[in-house]
C-alpha positions in Angstrom: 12.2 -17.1 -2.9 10.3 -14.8 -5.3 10.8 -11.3 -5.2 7.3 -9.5 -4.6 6.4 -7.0 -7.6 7.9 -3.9 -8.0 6.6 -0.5 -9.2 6.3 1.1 -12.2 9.2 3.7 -11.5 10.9 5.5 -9.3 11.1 3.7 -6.2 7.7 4.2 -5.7 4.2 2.3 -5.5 2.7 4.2 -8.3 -0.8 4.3 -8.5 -1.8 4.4 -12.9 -1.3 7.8 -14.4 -4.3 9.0 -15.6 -6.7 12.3 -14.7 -8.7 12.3 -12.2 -12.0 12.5 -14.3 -10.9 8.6 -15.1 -11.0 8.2 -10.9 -7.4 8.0 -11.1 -4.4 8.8 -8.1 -1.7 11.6 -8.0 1.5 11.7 -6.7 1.9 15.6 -6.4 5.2 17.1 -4.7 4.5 19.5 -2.0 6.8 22.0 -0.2 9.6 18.8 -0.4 7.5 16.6 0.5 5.2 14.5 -1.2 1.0 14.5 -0.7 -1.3 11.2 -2.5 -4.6 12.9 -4.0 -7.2 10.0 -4.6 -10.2 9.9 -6.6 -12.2 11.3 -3.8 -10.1 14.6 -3.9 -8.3 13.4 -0.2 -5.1 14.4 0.4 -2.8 12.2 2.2 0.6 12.6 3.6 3.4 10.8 2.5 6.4 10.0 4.7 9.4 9.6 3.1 12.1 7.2 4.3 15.8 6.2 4.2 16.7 2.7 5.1 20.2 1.4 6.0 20.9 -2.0 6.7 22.1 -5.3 6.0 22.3 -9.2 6.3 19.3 -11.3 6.2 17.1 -9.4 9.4 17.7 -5.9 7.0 16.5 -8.0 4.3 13.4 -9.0 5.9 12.4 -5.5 7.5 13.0 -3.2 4.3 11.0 -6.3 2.2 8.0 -5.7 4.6 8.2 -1.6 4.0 8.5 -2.1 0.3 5.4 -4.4 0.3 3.4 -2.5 2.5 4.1 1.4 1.3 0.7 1.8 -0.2 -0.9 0.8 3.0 1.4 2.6 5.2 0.9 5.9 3.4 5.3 5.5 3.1 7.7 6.3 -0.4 11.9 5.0 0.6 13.4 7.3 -0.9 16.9 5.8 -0.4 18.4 2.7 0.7 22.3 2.5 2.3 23.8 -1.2 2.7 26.4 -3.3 3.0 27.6 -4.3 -0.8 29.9 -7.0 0.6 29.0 -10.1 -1.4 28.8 -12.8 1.9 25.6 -10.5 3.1 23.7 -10.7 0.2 22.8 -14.2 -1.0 20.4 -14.4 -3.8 17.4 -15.0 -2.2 17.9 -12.1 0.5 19.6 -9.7 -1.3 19.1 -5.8 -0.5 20.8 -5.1 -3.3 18.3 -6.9 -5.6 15.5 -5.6 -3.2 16.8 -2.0 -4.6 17.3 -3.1 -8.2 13.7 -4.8 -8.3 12.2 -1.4 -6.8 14.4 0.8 -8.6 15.5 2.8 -4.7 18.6 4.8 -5.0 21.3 3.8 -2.8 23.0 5.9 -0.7 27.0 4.7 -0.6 28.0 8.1 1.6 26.4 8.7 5.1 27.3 12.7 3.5 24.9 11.8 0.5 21.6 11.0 3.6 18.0 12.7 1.9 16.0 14.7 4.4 13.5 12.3 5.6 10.6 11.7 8.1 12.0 8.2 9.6 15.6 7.0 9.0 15.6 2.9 10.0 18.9 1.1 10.9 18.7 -2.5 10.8 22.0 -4.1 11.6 23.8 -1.3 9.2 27.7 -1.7 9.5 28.3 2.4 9.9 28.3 4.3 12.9 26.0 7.9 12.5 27.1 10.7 13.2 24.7 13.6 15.0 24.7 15.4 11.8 23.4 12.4 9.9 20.6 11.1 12.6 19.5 15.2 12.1 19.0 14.4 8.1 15.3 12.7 9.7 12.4 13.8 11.8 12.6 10.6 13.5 15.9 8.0 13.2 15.9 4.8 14.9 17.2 1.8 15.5 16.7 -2.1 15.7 19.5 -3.8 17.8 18.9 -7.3 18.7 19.4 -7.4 22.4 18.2 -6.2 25.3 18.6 -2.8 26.4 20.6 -1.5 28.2 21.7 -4.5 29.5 24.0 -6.1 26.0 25.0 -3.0 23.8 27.5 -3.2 21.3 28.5 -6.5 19.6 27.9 -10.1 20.1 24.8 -9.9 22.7 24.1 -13.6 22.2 27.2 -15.0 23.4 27.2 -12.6 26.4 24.1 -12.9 27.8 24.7 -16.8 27.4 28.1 -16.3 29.6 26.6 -14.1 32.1 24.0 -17.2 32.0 21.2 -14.9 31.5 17.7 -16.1 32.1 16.1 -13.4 29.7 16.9 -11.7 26.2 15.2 -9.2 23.9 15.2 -7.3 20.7 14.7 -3.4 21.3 13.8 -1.3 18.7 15.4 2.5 20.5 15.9 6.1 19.3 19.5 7.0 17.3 21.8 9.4 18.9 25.3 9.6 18.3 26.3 8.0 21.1 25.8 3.2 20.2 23.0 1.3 21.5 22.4 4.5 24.0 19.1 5.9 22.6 15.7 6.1 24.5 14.2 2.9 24.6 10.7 3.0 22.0 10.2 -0.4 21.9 11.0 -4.1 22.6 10.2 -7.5 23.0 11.9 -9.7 25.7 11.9 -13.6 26.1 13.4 -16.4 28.4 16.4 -18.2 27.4 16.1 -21.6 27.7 17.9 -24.0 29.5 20.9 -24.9 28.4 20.3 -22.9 24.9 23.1 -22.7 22.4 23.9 -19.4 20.8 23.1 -20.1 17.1 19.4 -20.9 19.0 19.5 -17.7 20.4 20.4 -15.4 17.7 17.3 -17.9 15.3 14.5 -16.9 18.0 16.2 -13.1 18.6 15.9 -12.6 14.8 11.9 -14.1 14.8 11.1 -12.1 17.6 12.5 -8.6 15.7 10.8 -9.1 12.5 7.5 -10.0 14.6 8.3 -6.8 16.8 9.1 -4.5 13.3 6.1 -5.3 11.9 4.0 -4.8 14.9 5.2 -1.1 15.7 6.4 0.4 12.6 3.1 2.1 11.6 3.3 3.5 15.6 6.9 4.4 14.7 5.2 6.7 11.9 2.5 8.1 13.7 4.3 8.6 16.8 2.5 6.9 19.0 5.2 5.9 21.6 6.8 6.8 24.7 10.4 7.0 25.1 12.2 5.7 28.1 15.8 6.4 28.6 17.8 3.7 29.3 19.4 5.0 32.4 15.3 4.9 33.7 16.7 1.2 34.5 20.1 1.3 35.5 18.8 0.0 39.0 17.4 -2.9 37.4 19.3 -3.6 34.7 22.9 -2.8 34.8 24.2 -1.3 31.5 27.2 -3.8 29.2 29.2 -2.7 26.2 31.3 -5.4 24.3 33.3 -5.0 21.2 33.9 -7.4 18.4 37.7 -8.3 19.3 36.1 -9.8 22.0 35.1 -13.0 20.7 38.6 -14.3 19.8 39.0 -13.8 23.4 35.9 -15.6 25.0 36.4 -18.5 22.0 39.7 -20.1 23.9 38.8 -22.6 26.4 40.9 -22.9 29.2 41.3 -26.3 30.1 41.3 -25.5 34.0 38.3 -24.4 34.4 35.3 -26.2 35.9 33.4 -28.5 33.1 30.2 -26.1 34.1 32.6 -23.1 32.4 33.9 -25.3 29.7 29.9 -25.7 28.6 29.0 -22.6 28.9 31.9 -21.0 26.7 31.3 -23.5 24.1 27.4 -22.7 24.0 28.5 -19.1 23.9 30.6 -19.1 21.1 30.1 -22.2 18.8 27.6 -21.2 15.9 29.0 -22.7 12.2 30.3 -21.6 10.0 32.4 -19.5 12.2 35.5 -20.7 13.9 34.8 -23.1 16.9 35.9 -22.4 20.3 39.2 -24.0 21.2 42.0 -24.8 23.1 46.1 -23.9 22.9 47.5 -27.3 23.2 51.7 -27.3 22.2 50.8 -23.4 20.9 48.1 -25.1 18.4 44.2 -25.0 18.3 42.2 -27.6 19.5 39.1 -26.9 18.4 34.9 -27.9 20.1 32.4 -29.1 17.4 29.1 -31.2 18.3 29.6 -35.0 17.8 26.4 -35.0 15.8 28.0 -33.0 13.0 
């Protein structure tokens, strides 16, 4: 996959230097910020932003920014990720994103730029309320539902609870995780039946969709929060944590074959371990009989 072109300097879509006799552009800092002075003598804001994230959904969402900041009226100004080799293959790499655009990366949540929108995309750091205060606006894109599936592993839940509907949610930071007003989202039924590597595949097309779609309404502001507990009648509220697929992964032989099903569709999604059974104290593990 070819990288798309990258400015002259900076980090920055850089219009030609030049005067403006020649009907050239300007970057121009102003006040810590930074204005775009056209030919035409307009002056146009320029929000800065810091995105942090990771794995191939951060990949795809920062790509978008990069290749739209001219038309968005938007400079990144820094970039934090997750440098562990396994999350950035070659052809999605955020590192080589920030190499090919020449973005500084932040490696210290301490080091975060004042900015006018700070983006997490599946970023592996928890802010703190001092760092979501470095932006006018910080936000958010967890792939689930809210506030039904916060935390980790939303797939394999919602498939256990045997969910007929999921969703992506794009939501306001705040220190607290997954707890910020709800700005926007996207919601879809789960198919019958539907395995969670399926899940997370359509979860992962339906947030780059919904990212594209409202990011210039994340810059203008043109949203209306709704706090989560605005649903708590409606949608009852889950937090899972990560230890707790080792536990949902072991099949207990007792249970109905309905159980056994769903557990496997919950949890079986290569490369990872398979689900599995303790037979004699060893593993027993699930795979498909077409692999």
């Amino acid at each position: 996959m070819s990288l798309p072109p990258a400015p002259s300097k900076g980090g920055r879509d850089l219009p030609p230097s030049g005067s403006l006799q020649r009907r050239e552009s300007l970057w121009l800092p102003l006040f810590g910020g930074r204005i775009y002075l056209n030919s035409s003598f307009i002056i146009t804001t320029v929000q800065r932003i810091v995105f942090l994230g990771s794995k191939p959904l951060g990949y795809q969402c920062l790509r978008h920014i990069l290749e739209q900041q001219s038309q968005l009226g938007v400079q990144v100004i820094g970039v934090g990720t997750n440098t562990k080799a396994m999350l950035n293959t070659p052809d999605q790499s955020i590192l080589l994103l920030c190499q090919q655009y020449q973005l500084p990366l932040i490696e210290r949540l301490a080091d975060l730029p004042p900015s006018d929108l700070l983006i997490s995309v599946q970023y592996h750091r928890i802010l703190q309320q001092a760092h979501i205060n470095t932006a006018q606006l910080a936000v958010n894109l967890h792939t689930a539902p809210l506030p039904e599936y916060r935390g980790c592993h939303p797939f394999s839940f919602a498939i256990l609870d045997d969910a007929k509907e999921y969703g992506t949610t794009l939501h306001r930071l705040e220190a607290g995780i997954d707890s910020g007003d709800i700005l926007f989202e996207r919601r879809f039924a789960i198919p019958e039946g539907c395995f969670v590597k399926a899940l997370f595949d359509k979860t992962q097309t339906e947030s780059v969709a919904m990212f594209k779609q409202h990011l210039p309404d994340l810059l203008s502001g043109n949203f209306t929060p709704l706090p989560q507990s605005a649903r708590k009648d409606t949608h009852p509220s889950s937090y899972h944590y990560r230890h707790e697929m080792n536990e949902i992964k072991q099949i207990n032989l007792d249970w109905s074959a309905e159980q056994i099903e769903r557990h496997i569709r919950a949890t079986y999604f290569p490369p990872f371990e398979p689900p599995f059974a303790l037979i004699g104290n060893k593993k027993v593990f699930f795979t498909l009989e077409t692999e």
